[in-house]
LUMKE-983533 format. One record per residue (C-alpha): x, y, z; residue in three letters; residue number from 0. Coordinates in nm, 4 decimals. Layout:
N
pt c1=X c2=Y c3=Z r=Ala k=NUM
...
REM end
This chain:
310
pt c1=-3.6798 c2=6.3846 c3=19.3479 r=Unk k=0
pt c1=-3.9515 c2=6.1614 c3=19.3716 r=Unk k=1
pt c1=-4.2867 c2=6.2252 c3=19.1780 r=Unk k=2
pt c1=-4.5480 c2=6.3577 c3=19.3427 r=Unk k=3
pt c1=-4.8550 c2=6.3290 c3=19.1277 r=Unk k=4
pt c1=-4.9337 c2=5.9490 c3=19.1147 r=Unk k=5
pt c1=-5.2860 c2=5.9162 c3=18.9301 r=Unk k=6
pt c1=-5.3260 c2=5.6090 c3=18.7517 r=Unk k=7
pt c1=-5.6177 c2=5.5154 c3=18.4658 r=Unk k=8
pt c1=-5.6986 c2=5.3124 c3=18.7454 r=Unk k=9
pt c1=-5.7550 c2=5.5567 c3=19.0114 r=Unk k=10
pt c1=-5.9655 c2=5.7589 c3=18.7298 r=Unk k=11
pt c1=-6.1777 c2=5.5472 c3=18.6606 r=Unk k=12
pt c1=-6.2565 c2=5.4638 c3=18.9883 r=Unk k=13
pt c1=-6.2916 c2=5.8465 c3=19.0837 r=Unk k=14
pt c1=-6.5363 c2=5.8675 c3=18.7768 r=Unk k=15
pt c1=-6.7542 c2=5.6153 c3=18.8712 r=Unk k=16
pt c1=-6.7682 c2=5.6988 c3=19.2071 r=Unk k=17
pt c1=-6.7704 c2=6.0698 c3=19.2357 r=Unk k=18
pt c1=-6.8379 c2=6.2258 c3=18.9164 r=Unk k=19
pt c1=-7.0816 c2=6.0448 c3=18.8243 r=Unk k=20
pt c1=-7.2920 c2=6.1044 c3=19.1018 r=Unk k=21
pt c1=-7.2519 c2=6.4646 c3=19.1403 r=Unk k=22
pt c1=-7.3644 c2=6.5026 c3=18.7705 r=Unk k=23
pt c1=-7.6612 c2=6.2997 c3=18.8315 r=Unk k=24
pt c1=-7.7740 c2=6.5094 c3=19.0760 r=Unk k=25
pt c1=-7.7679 c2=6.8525 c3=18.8882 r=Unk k=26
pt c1=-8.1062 c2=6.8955 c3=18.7335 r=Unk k=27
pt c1=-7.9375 c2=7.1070 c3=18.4549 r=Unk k=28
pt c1=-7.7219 c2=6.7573 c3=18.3849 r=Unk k=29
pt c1=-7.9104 c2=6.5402 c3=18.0833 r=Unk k=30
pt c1=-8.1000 c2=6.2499 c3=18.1890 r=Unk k=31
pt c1=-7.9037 c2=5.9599 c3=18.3518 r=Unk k=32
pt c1=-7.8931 c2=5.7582 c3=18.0219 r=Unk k=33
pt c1=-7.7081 c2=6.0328 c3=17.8766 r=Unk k=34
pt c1=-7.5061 c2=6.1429 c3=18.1372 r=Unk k=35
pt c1=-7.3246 c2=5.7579 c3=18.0983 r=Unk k=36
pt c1=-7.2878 c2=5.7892 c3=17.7198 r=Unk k=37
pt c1=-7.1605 c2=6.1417 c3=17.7892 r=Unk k=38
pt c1=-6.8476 c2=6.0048 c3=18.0361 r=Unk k=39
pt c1=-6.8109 c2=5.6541 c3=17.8008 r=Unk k=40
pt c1=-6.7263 c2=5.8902 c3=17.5021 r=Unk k=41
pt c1=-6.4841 c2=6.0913 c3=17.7434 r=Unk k=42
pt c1=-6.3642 c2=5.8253 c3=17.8891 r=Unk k=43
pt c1=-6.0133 c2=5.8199 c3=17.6532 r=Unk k=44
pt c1=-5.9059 c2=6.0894 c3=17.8955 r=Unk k=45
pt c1=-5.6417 c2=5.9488 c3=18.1113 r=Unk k=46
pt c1=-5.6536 c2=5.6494 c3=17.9209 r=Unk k=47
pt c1=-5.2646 c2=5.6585 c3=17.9642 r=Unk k=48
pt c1=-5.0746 c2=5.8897 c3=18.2428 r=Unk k=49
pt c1=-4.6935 c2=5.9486 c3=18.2675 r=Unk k=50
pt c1=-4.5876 c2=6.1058 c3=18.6127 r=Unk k=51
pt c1=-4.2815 c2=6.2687 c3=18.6137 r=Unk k=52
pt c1=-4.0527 c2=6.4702 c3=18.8562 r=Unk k=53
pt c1=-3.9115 c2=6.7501 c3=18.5858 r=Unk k=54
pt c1=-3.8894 c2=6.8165 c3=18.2388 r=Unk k=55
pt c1=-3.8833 c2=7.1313 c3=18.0192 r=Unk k=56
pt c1=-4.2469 c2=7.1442 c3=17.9080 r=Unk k=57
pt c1=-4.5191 c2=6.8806 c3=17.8622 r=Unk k=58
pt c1=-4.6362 c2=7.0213 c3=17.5328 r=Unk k=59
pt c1=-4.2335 c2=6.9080 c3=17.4135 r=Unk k=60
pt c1=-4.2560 c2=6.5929 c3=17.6020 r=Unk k=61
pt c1=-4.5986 c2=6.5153 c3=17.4071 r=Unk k=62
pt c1=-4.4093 c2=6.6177 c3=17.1078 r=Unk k=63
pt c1=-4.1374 c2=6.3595 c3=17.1239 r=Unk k=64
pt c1=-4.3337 c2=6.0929 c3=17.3067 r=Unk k=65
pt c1=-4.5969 c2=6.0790 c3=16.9944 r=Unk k=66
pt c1=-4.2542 c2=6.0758 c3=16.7481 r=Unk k=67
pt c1=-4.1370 c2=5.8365 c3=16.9517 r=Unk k=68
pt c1=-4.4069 c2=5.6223 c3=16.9466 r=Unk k=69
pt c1=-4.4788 c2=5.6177 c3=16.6180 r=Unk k=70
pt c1=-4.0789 c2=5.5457 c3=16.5195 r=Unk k=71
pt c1=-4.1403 c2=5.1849 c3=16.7111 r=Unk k=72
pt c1=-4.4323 c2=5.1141 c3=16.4739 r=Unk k=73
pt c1=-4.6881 c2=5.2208 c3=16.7503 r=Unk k=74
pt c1=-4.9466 c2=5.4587 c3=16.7809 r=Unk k=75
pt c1=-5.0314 c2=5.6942 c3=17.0448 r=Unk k=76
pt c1=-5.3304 c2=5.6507 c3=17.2860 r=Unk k=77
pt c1=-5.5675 c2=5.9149 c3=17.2245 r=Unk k=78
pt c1=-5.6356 c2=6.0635 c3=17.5832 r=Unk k=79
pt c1=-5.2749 c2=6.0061 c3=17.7044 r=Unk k=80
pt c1=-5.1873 c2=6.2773 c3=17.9974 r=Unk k=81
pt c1=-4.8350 c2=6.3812 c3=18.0679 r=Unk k=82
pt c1=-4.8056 c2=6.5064 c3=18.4412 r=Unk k=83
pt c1=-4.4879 c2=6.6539 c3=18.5823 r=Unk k=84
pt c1=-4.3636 c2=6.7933 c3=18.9697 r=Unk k=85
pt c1=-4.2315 c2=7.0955 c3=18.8251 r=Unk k=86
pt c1=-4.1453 c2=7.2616 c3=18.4623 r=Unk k=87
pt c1=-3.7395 c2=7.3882 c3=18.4251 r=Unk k=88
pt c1=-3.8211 c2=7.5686 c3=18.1008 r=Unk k=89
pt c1=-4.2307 c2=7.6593 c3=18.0698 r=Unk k=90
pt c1=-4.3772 c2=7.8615 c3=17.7949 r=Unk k=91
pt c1=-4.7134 c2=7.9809 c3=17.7370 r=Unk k=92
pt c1=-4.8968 c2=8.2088 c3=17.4569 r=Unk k=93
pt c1=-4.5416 c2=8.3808 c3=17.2509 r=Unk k=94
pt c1=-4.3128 c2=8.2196 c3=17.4158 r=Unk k=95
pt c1=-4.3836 c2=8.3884 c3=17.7630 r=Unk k=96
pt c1=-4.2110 c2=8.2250 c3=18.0664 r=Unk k=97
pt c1=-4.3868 c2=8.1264 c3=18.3751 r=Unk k=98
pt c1=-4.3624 c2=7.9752 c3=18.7187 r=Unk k=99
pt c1=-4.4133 c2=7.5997 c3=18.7542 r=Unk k=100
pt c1=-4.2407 c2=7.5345 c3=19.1077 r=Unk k=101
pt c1=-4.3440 c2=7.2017 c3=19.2943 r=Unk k=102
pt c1=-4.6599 c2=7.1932 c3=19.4434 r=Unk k=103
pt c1=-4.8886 c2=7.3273 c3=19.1140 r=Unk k=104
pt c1=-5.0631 c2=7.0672 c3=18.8567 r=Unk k=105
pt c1=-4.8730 c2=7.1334 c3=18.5557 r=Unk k=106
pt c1=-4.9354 c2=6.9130 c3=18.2519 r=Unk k=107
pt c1=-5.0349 c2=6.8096 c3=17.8817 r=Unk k=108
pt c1=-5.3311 c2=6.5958 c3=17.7494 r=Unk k=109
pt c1=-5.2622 c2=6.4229 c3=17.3811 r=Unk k=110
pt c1=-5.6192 c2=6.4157 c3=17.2048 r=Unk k=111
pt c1=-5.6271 c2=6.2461 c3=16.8081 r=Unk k=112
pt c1=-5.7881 c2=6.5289 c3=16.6197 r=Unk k=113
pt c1=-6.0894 c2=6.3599 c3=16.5507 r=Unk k=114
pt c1=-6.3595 c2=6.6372 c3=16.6002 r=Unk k=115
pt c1=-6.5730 c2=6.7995 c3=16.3486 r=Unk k=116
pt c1=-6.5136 c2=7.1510 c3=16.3029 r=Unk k=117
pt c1=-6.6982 c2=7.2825 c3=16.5741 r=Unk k=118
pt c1=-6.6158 c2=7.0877 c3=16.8680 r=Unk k=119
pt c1=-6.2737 c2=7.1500 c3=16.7388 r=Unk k=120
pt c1=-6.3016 c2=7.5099 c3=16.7883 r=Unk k=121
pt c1=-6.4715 c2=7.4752 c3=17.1033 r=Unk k=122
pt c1=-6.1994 c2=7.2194 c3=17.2629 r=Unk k=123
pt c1=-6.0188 c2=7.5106 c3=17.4602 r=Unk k=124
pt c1=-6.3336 c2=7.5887 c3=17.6444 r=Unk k=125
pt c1=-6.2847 c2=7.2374 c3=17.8010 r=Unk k=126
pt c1=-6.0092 c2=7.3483 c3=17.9982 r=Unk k=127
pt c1=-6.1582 c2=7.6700 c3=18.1824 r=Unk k=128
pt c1=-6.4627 c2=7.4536 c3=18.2349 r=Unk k=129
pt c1=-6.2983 c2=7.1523 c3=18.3893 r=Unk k=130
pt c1=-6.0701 c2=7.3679 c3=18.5850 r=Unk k=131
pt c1=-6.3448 c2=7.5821 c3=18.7106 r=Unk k=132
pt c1=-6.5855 c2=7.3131 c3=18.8637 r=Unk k=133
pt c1=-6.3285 c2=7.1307 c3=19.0393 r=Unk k=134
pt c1=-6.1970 c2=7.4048 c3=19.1905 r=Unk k=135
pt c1=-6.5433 c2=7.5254 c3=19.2774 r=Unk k=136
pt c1=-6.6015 c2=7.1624 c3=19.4177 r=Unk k=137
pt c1=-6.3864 c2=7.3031 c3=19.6938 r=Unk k=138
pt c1=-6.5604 c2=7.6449 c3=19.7784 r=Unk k=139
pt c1=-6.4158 c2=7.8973 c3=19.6275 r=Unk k=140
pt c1=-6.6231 c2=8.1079 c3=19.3801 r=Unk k=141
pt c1=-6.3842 c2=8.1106 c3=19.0542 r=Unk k=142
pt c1=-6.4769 c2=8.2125 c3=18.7143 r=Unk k=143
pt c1=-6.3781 c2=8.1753 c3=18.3854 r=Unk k=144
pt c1=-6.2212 c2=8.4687 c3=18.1830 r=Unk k=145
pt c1=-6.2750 c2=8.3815 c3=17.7822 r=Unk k=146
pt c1=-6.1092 c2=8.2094 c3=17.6279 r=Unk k=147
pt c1=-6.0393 c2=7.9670 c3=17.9376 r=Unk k=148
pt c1=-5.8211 c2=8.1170 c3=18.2534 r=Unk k=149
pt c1=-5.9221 c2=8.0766 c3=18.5527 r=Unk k=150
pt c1=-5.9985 c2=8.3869 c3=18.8367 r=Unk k=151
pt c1=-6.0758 c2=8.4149 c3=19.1727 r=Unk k=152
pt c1=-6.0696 c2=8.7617 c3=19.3368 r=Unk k=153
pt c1=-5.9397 c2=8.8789 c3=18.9889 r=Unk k=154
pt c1=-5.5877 c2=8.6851 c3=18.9992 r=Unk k=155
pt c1=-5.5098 c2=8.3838 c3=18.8092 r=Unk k=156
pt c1=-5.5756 c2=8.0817 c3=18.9353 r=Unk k=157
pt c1=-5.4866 c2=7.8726 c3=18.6033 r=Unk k=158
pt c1=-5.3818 c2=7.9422 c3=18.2552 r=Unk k=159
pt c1=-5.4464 c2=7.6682 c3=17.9569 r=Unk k=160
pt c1=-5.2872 c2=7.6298 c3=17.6041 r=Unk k=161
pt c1=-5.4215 c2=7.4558 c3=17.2956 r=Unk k=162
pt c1=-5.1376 c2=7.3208 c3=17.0021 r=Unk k=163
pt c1=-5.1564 c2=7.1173 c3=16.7627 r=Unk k=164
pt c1=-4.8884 c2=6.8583 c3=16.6046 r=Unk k=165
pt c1=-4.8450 c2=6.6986 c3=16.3017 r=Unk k=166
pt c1=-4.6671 c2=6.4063 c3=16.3656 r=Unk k=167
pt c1=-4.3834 c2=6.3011 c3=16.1611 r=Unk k=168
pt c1=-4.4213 c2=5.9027 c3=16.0458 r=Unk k=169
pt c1=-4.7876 c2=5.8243 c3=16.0285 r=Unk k=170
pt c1=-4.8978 c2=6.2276 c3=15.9777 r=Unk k=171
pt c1=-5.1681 c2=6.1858 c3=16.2332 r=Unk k=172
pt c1=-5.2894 c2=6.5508 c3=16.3584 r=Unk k=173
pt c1=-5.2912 c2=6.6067 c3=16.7280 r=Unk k=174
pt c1=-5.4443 c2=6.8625 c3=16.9867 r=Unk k=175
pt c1=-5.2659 c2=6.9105 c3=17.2944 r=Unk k=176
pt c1=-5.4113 c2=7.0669 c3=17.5720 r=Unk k=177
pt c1=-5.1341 c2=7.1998 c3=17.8095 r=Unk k=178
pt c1=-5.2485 c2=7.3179 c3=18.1850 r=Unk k=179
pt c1=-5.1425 c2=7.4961 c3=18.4671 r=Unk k=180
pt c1=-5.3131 c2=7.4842 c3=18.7868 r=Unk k=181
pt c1=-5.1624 c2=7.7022 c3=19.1060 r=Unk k=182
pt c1=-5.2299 c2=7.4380 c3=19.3309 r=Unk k=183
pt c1=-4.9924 c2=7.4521 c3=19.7038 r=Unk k=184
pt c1=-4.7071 c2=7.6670 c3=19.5078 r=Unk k=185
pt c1=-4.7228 c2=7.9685 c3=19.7040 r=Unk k=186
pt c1=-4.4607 c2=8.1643 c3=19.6473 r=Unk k=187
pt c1=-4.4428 c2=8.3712 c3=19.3268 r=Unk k=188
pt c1=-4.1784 c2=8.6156 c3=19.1335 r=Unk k=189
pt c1=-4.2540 c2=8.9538 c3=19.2296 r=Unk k=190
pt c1=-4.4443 c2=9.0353 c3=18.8980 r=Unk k=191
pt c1=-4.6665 c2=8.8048 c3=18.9628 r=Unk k=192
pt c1=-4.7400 c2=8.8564 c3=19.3497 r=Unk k=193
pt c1=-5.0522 c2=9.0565 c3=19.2744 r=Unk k=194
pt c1=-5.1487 c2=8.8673 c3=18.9476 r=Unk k=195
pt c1=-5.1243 c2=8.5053 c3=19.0858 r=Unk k=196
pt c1=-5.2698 c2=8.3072 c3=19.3568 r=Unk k=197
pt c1=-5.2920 c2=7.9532 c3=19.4433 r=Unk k=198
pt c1=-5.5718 c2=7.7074 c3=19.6196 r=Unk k=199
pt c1=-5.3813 c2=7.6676 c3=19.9166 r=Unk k=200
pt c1=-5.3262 c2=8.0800 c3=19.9697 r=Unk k=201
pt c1=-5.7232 c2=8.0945 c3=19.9015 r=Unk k=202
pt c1=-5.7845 c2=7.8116 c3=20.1588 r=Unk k=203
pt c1=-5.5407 c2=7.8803 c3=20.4293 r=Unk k=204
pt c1=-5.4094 c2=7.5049 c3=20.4180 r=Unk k=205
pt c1=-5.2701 c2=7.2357 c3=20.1541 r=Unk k=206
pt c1=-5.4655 c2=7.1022 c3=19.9383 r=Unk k=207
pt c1=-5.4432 c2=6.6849 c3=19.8321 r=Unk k=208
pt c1=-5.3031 c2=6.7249 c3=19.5188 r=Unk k=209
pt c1=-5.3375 c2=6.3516 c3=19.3913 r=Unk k=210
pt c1=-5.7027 c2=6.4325 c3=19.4912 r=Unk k=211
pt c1=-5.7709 c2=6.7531 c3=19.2894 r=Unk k=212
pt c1=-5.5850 c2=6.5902 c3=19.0005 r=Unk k=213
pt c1=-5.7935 c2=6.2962 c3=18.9840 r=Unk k=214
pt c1=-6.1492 c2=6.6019 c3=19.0093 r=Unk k=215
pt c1=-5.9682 c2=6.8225 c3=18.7228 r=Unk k=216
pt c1=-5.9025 c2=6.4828 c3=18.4895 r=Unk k=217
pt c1=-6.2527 c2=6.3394 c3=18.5979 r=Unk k=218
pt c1=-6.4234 c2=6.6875 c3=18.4304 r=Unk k=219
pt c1=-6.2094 c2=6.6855 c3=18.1866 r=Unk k=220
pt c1=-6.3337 c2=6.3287 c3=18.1024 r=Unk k=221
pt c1=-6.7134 c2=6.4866 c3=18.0944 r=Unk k=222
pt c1=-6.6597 c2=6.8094 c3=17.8964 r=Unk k=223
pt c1=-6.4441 c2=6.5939 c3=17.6308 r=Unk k=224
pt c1=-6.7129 c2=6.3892 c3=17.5968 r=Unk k=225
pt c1=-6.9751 c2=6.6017 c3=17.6010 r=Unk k=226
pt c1=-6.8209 c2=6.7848 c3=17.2930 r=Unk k=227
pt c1=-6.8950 c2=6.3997 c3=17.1527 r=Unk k=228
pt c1=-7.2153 c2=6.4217 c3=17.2556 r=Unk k=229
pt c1=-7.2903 c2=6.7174 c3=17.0964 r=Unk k=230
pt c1=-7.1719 c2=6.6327 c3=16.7710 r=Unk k=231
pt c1=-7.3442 c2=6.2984 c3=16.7394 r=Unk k=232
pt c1=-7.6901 c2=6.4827 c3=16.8345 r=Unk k=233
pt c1=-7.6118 c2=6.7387 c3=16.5845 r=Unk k=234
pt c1=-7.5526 c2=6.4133 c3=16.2988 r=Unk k=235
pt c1=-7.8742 c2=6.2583 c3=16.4279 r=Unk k=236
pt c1=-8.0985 c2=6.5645 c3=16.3355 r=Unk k=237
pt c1=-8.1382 c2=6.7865 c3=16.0849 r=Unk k=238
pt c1=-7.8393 c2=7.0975 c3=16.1003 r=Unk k=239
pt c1=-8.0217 c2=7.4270 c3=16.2293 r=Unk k=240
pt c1=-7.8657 c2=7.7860 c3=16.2508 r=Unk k=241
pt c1=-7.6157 c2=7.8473 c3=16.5438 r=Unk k=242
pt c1=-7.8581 c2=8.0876 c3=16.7303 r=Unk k=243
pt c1=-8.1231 c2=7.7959 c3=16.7781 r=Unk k=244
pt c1=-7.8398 c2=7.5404 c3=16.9036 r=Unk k=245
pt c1=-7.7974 c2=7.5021 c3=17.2448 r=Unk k=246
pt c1=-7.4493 c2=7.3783 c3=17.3084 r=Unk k=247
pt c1=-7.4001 c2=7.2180 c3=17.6596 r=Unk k=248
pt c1=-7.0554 c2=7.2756 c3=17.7369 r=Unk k=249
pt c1=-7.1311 c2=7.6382 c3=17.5628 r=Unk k=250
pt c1=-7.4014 c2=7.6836 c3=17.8715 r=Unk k=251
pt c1=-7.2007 c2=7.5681 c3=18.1055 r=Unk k=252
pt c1=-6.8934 c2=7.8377 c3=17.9725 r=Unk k=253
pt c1=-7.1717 c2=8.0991 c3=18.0031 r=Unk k=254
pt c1=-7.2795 c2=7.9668 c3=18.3706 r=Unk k=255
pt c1=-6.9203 c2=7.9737 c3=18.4509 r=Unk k=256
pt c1=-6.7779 c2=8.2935 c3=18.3292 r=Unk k=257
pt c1=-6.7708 c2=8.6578 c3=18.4219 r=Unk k=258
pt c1=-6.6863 c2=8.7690 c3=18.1141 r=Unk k=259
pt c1=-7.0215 c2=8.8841 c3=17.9180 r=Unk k=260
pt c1=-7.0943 c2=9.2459 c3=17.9743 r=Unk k=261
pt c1=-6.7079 c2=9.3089 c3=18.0733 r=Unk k=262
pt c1=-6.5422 c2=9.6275 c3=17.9723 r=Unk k=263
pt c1=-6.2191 c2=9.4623 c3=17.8466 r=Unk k=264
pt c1=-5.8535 c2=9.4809 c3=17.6579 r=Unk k=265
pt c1=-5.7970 c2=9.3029 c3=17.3769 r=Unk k=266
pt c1=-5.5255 c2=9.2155 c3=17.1995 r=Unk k=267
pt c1=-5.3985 c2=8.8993 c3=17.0204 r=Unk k=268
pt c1=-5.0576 c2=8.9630 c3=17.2671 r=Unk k=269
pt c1=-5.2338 c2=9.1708 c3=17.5031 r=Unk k=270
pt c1=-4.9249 c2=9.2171 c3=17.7059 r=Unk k=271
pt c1=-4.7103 c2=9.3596 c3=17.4377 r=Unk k=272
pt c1=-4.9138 c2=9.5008 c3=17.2427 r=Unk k=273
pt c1=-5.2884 c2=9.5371 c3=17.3409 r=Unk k=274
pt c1=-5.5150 c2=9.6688 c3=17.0079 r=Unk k=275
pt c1=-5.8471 c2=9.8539 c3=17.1518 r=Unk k=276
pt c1=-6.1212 c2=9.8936 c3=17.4059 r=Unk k=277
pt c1=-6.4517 c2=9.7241 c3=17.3718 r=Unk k=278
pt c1=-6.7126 c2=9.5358 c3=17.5710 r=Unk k=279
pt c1=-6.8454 c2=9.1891 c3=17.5744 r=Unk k=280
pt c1=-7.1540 c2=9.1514 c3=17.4655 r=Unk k=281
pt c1=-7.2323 c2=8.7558 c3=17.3829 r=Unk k=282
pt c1=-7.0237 c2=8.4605 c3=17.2638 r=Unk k=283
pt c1=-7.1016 c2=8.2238 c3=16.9603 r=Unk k=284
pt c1=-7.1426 c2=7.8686 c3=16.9001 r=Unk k=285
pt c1=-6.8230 c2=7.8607 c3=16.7930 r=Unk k=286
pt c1=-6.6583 c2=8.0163 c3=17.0836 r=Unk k=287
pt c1=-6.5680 c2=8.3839 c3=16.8883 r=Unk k=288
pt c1=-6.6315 c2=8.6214 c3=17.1217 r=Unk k=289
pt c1=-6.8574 c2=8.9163 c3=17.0338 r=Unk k=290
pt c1=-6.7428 c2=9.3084 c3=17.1698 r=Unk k=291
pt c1=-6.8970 c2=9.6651 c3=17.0673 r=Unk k=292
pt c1=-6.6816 c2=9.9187 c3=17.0225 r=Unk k=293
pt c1=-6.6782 c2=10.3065 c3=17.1740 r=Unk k=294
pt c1=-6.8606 c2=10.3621 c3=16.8337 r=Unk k=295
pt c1=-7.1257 c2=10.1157 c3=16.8486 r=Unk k=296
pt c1=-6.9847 c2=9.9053 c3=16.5854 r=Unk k=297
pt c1=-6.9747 c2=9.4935 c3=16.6519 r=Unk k=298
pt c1=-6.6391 c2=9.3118 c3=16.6080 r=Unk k=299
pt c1=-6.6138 c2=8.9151 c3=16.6256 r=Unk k=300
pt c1=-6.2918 c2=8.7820 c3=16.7788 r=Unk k=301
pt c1=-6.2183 c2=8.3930 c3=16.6764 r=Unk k=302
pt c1=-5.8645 c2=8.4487 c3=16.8977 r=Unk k=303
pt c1=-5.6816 c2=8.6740 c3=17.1039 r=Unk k=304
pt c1=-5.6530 c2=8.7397 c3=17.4801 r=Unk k=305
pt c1=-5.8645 c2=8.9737 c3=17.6857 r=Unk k=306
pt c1=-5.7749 c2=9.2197 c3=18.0410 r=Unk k=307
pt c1=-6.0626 c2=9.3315 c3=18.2688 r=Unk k=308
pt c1=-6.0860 c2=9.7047 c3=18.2639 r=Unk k=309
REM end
């Protein structure tokens, strides 16, 4: 079978320039235009490498022995590399769940060094909702983001995202990967997922070009990985103030793109198996932790965990 997603660092960067650029130059809540080309030079690793191919088990394994692989020839990895595939014979999300990665979705991993301070680190998996998000609203369709980062529209999942981290084996060089799965013109789903899932094409009523939504998702990517840059190199340029005076872009943007404050939600840290209380949303922090009240009135801080709309 011949592979169907073909975007090349090439094609990227050219998309970048082009397109992304522009459209965040003219959104007045975007920083000024100096800024905004800092903010997609220090993002611009993303994609610096892309491997298209047909099938494999799962990209987060494939990153896995591509990075051990690397490093046995006396090489290191390029930070940014994406790993694309048609479809995924063996998937696995949060514990181990199974899922459906026919042809037709965007299903794939993105190899970051672990070179973040401490907050952007914890802040990385918002990248993914957020990215995901825009370029799907790009195309019309009013999705949201459900904390930490999937992806609704009309309450079904869109997309679902996983953060992992590797240690690898010669050089001990830490690693985030950032595995994604986009319902993109896969329409057909097992039965339990009929009314959980949906896909673009269902929402449209047509295909959608899949080379070009890649190219949008990788091109926001590219801006909300380096705006986490951004961020931190303001924050070493002035003096360190409490995390209710900072105002974290990519945090806004979370906020601007979410439906999730003021929910009355499920949580659990394996909501499916075994779901732990009742609460509602009531803020998130500069970290990312989300922050519910209980029946009781009490507060609880979350750092991790998964939540379901009541």
């Amino acid at each position: 079978m011949p592979a169907i997603n073909r975007p090349t660092p090439a094609s990227l960067q050219e998309y970048l320039w082009k397109y992304e650029k522009n459209s965040r130059s003219q959104n007045p809540l975007q920083p000024p235009p100096d800024n905004i080309l800092q903010i997609l030079r220090y993002g611009a690793i993303v994609g610096s490498v892309i491997q298209c191919h047909s099938s494999m088990d799962r990209t987060m394994d494939q990153a896995r022995q591509y990075i051990t692989e690397i490093e046995k020839s006396g090489k290191s990895v390029a930070s940014g590399t994406v790993i694309l595939a048609d479809t995924l014979v063996r998937p696995k999300g949060r514990f181990a769940r199974t899922w459906h990665a026919p042809v037709g979705g965007l299903w794939g991993c993105l190899i970051l060094a672990d070179t973040f301070l401490t907050k952007a680190r914890t802040l990385l998996p918002l990248t993914l909702g957020v990215s995901c998000c825009e370029a799907v609203r790009d195309l019309g369709i009013d999705a949201s983001v459900r904390w930490v980062n999937d992806v609704l529209t009309d309450g079904r999942k869109l997309a679902g995202f996983l953060v992992e981290s590797f240690h690898s084996p010669r050089y001990g060089e830490d690693f985030h990967l950032l595995g994604f799965g986009i319902n993109i013109n896969n329409n057909c789903f097992p039965a339990a997922l009929t009314n959980m899932a949906v896909s673009l094409s269902q929402i449209l009523g047509s295909p959608v070009n899949l080379h070009d939504f890649t190219l949008s998702f990788l091109a926001k990517m590219t801006w909300n990985i380096g705006l986490l840059c951004y961020e931190e190199e303001q924050e070493l340029r002035t003096s360190y103030c409490s995390e209710e005076q900072q105002n974290h872009l990519l945090l806004e943007q979370w906020k601007n793109l979410s439906d999730t404050l003021g929910r009355r939600v499920l949580y659990g840290y394996d909501i499916q198996q075994k779901p732990l209380y009742e609460a509602t949303v009531t803020g998130i922090r500069a970290d990312g932790a989300i922050v519910m009240r209980l029946k009781d009135g009490n507060e609880i801080i979350e750092h991790g965990g998964e939540l379901q709309y009541l």
